[in-house]
Structures are given as C-alpha cells and as structure tokens.
Backbone as ProteinMPNN parsed JSONL, in Angstrom:
{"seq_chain_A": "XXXXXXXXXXXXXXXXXXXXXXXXXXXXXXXXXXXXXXXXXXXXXXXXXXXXXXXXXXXXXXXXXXXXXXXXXXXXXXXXXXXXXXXXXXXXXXXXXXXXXXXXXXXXXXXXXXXXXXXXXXXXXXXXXXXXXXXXXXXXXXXXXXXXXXXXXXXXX", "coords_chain_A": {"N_chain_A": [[-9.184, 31.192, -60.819], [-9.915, 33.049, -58.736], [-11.146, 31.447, -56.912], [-8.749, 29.862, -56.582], [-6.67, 31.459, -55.35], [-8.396, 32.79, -52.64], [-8.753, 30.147, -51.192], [-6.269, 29.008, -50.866], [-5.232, 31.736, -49.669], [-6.83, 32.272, -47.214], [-6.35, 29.752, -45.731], [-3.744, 30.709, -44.853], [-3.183, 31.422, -41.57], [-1.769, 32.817, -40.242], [-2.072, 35.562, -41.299], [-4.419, 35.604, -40.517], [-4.494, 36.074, -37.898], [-2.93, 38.075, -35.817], [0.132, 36.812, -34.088], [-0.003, 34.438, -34.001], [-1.111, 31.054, -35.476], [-4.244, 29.237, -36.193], [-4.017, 26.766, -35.742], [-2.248, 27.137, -33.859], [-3.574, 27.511, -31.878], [-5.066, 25.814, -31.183], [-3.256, 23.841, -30.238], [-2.495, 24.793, -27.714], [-4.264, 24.584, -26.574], [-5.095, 22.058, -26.266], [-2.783, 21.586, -25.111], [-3.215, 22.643, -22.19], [-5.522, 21.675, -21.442], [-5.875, 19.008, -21.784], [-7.695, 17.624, -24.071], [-8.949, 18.971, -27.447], [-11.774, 19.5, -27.706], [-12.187, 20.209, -24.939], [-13.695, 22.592, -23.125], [-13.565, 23.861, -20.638], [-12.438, 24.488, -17.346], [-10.199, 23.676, -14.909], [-11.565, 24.772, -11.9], [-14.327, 25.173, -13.016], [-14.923, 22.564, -13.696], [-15.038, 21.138, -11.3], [-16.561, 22.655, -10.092], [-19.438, 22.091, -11.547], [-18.97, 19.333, -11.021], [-20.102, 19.516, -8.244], [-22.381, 20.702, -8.418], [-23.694, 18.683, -10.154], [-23.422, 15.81, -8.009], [-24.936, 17.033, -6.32], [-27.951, 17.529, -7.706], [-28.376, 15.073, -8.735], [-28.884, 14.028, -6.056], [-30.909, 15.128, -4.841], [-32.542, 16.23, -6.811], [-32.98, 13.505, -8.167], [-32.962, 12.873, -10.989], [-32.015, 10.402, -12.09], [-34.579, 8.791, -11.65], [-36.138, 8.824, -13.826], [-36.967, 7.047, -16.976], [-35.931, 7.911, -19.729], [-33.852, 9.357, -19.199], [-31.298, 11.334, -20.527], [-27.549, 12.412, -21.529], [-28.005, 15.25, -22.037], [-30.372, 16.288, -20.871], [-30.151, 16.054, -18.317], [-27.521, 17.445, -18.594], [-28.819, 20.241, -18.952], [-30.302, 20.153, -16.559], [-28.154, 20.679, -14.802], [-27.544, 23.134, -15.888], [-25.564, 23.014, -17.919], [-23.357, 22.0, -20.844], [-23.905, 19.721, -22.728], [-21.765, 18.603, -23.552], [-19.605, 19.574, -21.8], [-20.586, 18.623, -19.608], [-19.931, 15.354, -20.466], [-17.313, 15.502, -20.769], [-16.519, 16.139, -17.605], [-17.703, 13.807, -16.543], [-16.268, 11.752, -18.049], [-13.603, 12.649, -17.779], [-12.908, 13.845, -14.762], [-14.203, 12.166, -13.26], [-14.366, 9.302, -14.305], [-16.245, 8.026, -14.996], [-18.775, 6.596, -17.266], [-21.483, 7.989, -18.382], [-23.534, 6.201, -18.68], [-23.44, 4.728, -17.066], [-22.694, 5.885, -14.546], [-25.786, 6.703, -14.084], [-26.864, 4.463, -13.713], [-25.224, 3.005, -11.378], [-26.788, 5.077, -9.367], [-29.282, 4.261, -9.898], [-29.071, 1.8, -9.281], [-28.267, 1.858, -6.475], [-30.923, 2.952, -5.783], [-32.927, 1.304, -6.296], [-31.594, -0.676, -4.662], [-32.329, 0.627, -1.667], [-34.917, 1.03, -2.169], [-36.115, -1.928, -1.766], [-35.276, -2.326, 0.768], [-37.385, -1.032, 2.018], [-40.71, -1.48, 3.875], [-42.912, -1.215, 2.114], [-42.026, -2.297, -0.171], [-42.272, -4.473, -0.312], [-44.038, -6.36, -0.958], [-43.928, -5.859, -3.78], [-42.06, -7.078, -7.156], [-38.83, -7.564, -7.927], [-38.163, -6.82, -10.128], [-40.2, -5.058, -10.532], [-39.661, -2.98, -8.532], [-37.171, -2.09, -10.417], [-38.327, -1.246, -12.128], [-39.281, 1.241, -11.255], [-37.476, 2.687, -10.356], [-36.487, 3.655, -12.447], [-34.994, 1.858, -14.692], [-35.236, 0.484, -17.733], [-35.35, -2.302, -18.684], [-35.3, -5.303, -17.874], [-32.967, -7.286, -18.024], [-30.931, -4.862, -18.525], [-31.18, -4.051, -15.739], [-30.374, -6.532, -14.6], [-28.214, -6.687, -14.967], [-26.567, -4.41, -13.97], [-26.654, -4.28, -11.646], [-25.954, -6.431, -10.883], [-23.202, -5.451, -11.765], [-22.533, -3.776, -10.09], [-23.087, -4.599, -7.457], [-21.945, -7.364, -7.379], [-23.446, -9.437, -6.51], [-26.635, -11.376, -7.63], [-29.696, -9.712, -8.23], [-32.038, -10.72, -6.878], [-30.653, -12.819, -4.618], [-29.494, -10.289, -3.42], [-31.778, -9.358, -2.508], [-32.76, -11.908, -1.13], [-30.657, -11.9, 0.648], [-31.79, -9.6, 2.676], [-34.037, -9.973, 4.212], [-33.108, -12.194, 5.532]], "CA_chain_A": [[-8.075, 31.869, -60.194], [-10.112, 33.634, -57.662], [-11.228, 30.471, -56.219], [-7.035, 29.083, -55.772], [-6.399, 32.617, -54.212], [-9.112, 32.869, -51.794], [-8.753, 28.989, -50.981], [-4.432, 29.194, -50.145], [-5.178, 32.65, -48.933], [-7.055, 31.728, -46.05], [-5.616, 28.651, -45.26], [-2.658, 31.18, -44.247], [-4.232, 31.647, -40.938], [-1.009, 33.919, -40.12], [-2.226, 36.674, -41.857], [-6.065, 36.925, -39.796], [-4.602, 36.255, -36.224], [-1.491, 38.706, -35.407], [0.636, 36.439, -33.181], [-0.229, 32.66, -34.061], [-2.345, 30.652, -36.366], [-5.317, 28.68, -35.35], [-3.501, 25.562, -35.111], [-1.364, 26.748, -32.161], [-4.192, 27.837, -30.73], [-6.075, 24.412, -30.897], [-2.296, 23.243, -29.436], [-1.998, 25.743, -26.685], [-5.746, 24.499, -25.593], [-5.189, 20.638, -26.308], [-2.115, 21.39, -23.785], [-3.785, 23.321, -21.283], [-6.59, 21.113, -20.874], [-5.932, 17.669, -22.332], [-8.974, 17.709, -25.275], [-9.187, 20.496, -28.162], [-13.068, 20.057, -26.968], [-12.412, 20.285, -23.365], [-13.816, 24.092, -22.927], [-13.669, 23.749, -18.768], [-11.174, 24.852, -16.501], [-10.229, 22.359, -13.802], [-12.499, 25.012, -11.53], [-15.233, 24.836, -13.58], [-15.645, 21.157, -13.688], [-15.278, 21.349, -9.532], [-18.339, 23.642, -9.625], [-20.283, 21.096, -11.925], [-19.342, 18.03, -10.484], [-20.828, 19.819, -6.916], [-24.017, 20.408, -9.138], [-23.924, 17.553, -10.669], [-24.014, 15.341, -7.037], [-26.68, 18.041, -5.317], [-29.081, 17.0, -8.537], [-28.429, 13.704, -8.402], [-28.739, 13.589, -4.914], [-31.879, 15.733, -4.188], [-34.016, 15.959, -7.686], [-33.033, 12.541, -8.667], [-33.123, 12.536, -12.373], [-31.885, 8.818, -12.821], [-35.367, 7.774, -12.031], [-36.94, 9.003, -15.434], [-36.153, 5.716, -17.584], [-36.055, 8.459, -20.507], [-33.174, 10.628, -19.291], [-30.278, 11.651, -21.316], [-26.565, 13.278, -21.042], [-28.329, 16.393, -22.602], [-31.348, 16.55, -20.146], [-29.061, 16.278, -16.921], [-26.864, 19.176, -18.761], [-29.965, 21.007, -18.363], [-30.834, 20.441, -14.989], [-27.374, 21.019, -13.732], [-27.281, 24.636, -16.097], [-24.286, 23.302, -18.69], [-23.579, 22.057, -21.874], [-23.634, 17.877, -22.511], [-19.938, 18.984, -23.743], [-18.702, 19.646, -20.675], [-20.736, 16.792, -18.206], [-19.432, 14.308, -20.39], [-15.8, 15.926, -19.877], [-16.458, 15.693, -16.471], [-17.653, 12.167, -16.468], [-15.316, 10.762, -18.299], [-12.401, 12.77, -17.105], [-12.653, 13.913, -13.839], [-15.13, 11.69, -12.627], [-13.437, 8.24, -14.583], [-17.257, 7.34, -15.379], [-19.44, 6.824, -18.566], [-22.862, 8.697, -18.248], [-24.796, 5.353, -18.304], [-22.616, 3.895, -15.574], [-23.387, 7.256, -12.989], [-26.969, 6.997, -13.578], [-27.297, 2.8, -13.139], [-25.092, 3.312, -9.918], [-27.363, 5.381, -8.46], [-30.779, 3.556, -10.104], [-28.767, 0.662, -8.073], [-28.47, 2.347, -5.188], [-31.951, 3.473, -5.352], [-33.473, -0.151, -5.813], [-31.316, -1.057, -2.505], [-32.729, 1.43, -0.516], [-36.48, 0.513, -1.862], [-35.968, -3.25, -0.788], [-35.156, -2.315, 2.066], [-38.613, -0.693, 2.831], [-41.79, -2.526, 3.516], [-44.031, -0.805, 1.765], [-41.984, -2.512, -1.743], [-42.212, -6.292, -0.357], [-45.274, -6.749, -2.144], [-43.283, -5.455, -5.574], [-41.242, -8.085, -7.179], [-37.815, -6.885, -7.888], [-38.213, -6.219, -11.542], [-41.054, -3.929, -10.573], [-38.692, -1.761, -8.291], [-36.168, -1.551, -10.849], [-38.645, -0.193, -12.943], [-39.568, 2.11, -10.957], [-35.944, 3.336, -10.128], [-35.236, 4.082, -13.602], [-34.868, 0.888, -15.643], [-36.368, -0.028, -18.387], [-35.515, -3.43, -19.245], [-35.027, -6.717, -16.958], [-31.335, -7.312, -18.673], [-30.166, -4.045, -18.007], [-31.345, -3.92, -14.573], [-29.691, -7.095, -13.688], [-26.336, -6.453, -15.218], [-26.294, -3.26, -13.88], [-26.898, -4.959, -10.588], [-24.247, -7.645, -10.582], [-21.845, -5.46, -11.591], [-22.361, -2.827, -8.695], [-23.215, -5.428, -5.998], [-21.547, -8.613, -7.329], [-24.71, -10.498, -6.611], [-27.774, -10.919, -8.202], [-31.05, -8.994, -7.025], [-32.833, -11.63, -6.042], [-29.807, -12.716, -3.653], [-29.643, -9.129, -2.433], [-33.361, -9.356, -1.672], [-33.073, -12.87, 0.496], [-29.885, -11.55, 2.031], [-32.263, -8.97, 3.408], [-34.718, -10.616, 4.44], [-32.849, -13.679, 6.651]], "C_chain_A": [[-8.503, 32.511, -58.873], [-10.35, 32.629, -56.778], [-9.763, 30.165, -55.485], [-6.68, 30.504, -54.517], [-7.163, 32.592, -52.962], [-8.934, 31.151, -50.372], [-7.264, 29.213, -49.887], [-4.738, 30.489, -49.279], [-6.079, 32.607, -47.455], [-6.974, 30.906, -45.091], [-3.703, 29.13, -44.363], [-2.78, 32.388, -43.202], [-3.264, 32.831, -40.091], [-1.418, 35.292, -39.722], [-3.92, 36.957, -41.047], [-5.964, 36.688, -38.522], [-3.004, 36.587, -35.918], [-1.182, 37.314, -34.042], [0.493, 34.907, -32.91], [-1.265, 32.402, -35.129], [-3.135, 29.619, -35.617], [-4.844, 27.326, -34.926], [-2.612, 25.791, -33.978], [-1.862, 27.234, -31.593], [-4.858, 26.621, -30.011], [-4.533, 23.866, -29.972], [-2.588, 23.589, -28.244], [-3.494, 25.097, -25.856], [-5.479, 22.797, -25.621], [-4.047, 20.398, -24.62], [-2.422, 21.424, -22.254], [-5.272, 22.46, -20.566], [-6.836, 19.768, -21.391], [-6.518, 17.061, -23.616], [-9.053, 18.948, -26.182], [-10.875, 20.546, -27.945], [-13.122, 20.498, -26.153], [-12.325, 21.843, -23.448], [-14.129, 24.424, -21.06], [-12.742, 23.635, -18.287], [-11.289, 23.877, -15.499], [-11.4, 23.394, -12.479], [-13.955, 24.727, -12.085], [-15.874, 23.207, -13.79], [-15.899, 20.615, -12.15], [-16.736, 21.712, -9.053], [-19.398, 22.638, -10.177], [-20.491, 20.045, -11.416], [-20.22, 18.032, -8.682], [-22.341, 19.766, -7.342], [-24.948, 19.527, -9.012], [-24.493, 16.296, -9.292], [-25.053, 16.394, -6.41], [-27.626, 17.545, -6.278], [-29.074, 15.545, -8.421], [-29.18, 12.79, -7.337], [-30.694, 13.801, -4.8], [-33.297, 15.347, -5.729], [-34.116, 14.884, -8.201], [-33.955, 12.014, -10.284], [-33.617, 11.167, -13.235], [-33.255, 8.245, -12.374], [-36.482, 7.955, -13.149], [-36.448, 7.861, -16.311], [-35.736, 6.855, -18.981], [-34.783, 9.45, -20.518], [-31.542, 10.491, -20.274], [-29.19, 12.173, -20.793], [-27.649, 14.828, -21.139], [-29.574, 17.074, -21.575], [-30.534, 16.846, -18.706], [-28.145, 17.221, -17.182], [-27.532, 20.194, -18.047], [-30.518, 21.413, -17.173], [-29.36, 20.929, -13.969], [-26.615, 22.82, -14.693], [-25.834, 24.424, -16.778], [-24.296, 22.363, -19.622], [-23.103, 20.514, -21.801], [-22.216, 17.752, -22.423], [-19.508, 18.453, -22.555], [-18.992, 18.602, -19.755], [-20.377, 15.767, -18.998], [-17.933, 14.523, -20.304], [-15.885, 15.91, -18.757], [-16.616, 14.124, -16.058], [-16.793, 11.927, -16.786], [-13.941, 11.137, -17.691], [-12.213, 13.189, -15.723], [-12.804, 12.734, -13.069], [-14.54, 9.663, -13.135], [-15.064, 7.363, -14.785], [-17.894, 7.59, -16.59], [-20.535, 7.374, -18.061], [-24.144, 7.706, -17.779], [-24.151, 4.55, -17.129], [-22.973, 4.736, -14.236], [-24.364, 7.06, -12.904], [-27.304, 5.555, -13.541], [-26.476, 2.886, -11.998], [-25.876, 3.79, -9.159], [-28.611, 5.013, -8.618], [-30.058, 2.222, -8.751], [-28.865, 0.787, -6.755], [-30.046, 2.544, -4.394], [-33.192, 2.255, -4.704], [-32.931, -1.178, -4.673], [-32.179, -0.432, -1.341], [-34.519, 0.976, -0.832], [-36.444, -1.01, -1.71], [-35.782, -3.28, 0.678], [-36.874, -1.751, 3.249], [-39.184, -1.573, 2.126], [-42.301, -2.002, 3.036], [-43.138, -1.431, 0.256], [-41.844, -3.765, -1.3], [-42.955, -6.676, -0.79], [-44.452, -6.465, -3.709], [-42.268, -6.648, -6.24], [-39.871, -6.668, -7.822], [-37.616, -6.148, -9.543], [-39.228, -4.466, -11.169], [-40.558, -2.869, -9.928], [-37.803, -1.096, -8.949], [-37.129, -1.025, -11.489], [-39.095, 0.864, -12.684], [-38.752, 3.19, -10.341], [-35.434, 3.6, -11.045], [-35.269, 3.415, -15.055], [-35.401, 0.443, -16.404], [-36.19, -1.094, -19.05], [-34.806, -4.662, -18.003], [-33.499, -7.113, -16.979], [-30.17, -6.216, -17.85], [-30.271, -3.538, -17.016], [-30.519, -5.076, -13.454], [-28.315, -7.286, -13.916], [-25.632, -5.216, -14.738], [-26.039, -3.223, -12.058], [-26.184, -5.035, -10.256], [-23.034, -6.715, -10.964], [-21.589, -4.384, -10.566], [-22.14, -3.707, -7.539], [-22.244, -6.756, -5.899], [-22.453, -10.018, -6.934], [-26.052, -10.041, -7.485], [-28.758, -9.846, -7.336], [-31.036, -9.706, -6.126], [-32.033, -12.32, -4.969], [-29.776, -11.606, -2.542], [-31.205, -9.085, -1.598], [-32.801, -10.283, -0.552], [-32.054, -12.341, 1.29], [-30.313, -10.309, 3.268], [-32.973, -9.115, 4.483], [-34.529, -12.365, 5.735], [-32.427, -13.215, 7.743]], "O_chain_A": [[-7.693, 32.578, -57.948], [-9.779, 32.785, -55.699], [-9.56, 30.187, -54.271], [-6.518, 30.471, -53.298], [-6.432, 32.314, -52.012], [-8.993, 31.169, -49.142], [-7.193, 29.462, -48.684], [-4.494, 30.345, -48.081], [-5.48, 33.203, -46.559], [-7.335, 31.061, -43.925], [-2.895, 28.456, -43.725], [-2.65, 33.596, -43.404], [-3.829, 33.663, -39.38], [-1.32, 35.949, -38.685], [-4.497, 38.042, -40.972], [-6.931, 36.913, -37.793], [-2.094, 35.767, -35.802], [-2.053, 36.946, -33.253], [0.795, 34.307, -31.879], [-2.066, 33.22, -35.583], [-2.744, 29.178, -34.536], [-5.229, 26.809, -33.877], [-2.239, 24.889, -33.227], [-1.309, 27.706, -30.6], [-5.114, 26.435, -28.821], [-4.825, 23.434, -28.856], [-3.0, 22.677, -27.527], [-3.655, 25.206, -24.641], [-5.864, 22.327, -24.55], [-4.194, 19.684, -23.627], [-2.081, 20.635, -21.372], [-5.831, 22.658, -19.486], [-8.001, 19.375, -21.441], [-5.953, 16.128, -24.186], [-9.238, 20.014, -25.596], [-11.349, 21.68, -28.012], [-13.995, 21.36, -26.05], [-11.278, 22.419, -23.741], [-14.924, 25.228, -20.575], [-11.986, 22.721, -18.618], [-12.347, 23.3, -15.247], [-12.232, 22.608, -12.025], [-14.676, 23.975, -11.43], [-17.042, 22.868, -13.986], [-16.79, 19.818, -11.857], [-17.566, 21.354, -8.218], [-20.266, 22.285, -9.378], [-21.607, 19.568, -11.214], [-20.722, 17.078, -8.088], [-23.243, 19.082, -6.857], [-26.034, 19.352, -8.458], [-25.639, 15.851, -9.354], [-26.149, 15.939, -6.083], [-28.457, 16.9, -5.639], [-30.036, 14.989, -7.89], [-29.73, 11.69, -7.387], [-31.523, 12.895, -4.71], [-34.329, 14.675, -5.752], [-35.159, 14.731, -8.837], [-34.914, 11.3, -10.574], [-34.454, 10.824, -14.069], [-33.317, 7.05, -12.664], [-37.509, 7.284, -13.252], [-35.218, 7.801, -16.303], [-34.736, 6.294, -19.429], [-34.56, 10.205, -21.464], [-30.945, 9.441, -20.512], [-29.334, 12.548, -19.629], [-27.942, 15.359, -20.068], [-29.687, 18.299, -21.525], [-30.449, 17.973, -18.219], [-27.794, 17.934, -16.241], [-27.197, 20.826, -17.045], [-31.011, 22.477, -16.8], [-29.399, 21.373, -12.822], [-25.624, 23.455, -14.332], [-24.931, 25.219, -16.517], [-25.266, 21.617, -19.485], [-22.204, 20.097, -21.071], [-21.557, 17.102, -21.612], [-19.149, 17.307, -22.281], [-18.18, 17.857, -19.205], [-20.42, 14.77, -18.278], [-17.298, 13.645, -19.722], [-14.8, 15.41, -18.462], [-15.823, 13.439, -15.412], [-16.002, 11.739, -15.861], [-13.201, 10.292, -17.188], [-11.098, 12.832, -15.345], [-11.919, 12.258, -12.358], [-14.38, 8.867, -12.21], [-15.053, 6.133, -14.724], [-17.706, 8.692, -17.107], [-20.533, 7.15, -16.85], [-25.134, 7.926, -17.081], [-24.762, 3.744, -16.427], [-23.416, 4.301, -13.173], [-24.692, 7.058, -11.717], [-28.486, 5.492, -13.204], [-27.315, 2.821, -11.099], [-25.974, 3.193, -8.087], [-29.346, 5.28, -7.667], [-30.538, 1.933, -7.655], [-29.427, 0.005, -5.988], [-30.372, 2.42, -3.213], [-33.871, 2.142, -3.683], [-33.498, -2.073, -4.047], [-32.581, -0.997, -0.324], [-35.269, 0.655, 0.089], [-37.544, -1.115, -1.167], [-36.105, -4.129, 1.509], [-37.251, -1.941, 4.405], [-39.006, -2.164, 1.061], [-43.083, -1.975, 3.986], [-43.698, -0.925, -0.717], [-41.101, -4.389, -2.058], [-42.663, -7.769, -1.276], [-44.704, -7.209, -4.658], [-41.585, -7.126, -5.334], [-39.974, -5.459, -8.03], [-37.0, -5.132, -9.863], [-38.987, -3.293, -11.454], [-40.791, -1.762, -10.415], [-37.433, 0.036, -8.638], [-36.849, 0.172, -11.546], [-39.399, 1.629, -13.6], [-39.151, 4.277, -9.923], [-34.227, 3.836, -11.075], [-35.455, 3.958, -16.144], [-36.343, -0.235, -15.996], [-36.789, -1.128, -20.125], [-33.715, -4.498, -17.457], [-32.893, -7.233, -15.914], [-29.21, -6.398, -17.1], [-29.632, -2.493, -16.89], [-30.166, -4.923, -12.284], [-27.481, -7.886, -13.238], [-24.453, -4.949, -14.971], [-25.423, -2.379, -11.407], [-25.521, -4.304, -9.52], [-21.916, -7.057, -10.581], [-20.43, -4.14, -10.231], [-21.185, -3.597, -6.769], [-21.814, -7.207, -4.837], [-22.175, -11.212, -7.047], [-26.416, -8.931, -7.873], [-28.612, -9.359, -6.215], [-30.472, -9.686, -5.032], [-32.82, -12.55, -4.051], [-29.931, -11.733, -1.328], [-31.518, -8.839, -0.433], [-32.45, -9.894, 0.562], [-32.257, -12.223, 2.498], [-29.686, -10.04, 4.293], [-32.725, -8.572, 5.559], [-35.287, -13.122, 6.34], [-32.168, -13.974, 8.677]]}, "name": "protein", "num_of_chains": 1, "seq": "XXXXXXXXXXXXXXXXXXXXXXXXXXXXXXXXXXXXXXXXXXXXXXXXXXXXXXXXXXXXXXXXXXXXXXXXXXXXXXXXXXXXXXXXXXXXXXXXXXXXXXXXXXXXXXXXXXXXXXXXXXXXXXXXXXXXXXXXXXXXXXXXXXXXXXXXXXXXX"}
C-alpha cells in the first residue's frame, strides 16, 4: 500500500511544482527551442559556433586522428550536448563531416607545398587527420568531386 501511494503520488507532479507539472515544462522547452535536450539559447550557440571556428581555425584539432565530439567540447569550454546541437542544428553538419572538411581542406593546402611532394598522398592524409585510406578518399570525393590523386596532377600541370 505504501508502495501504490508513494508510486501515483508522485507521478502527480501538480502537487511538487506550484503552477505546472514537469511535462509542460519539458513542452514549454521542446517549444522554445525545438529539442527537450536542446539546453542553448539561439545566443549561446552564436558564441560557440565563434569558438568553435577560432579552434578549428587556429589550434586545429581535426589533425589528431583520435579526436572526438567530447574532446572538441573541451577545447571549445562546453558540453558534447550542446556542439552536437550546434552541428546538427545550426550548423546543418554531422561532427564527422566538420572535421573531414577541414582534414580536406588541410590535405589541399599541404599539396600545394613543396616540402610534401616527396609524401605520397595517403601519407598527407595521414598526417591531416586520417586514419584510413577509404575514409580519406571518400571524404575527398565528396568535398572536391575528384579523386586525390586527380587533385594532385591538376596541381601540378
């Protein structure tokens, strides 16, 4: 009996929050911000996603082949939560799609210097990030629309 009481009696969420129960609070936040996770104000994801490119940009994360949502939280000072609410919703990207864009980017820009024409192109991607041959050249083609090794000779003629 004390069990059914205690059980129904808390389930009548009324009675421990004057002025709503917890389900129209989870509403009132699902409204307000699209996600009953989403804990980030449309400022707040403004301020991150500024972060978010300055780290990107300057300490360049994506070339650890090892990095994570949860590690890049870290470096930009917020909770995986919220950078993948920003990715996915502000930003309209997956986490492994932002950081192979800019490994892509990165292995453009080292082709382009001589000091990596001795490297074959595998060996730049791995040193931009990538840690497998596959997912360096699908990650490639679908940024550039050509292969590497295309992008290389079109450098090069």
């Amino acid at each position: 009996m004390t069990f059914f009481l205690g059980y129904y009696g808390l389930k009548q969420s009324m009675i421990y929050l004057p002025g709503g129960s917890i389900n129209d609070e989870i509403k009132k936040t699902k409204k307000k911000n699209g996600n009953s996770h989403l804990y980030a104000t449309e400022e707040e994801l403004h301020v991150l996603k500024v972060k978010l490119e300055h780290v990107l940009t300057y300490a360049k994360p994506y070339l650890f082949q090892k990095i994570t949502l949860s590690t890049l939280a870290e470096h930009i000072g917020t909770t995986d939560k919220k950078l993948s609410t920003l990715l996915n919703r502000s930003m309209d990207v997956s986490f492994y799609d932002l950081i192979n864009q800019y490994r892509v980017e990165a292995v453009k820009e080292s082709l382009r210097l001589e000091e990596y024409t001795k490297y074959s192109v595998e060996g730049v991607a791995y040193s931009c990030g990538f840690n497998s041959k596959s997912s360096f050249y699908r990650a490639f083609k679908k940024e550039t629309g050509i292969s590497p090794v295309e992008y290389k000779k079109g450098i090069f003629m």
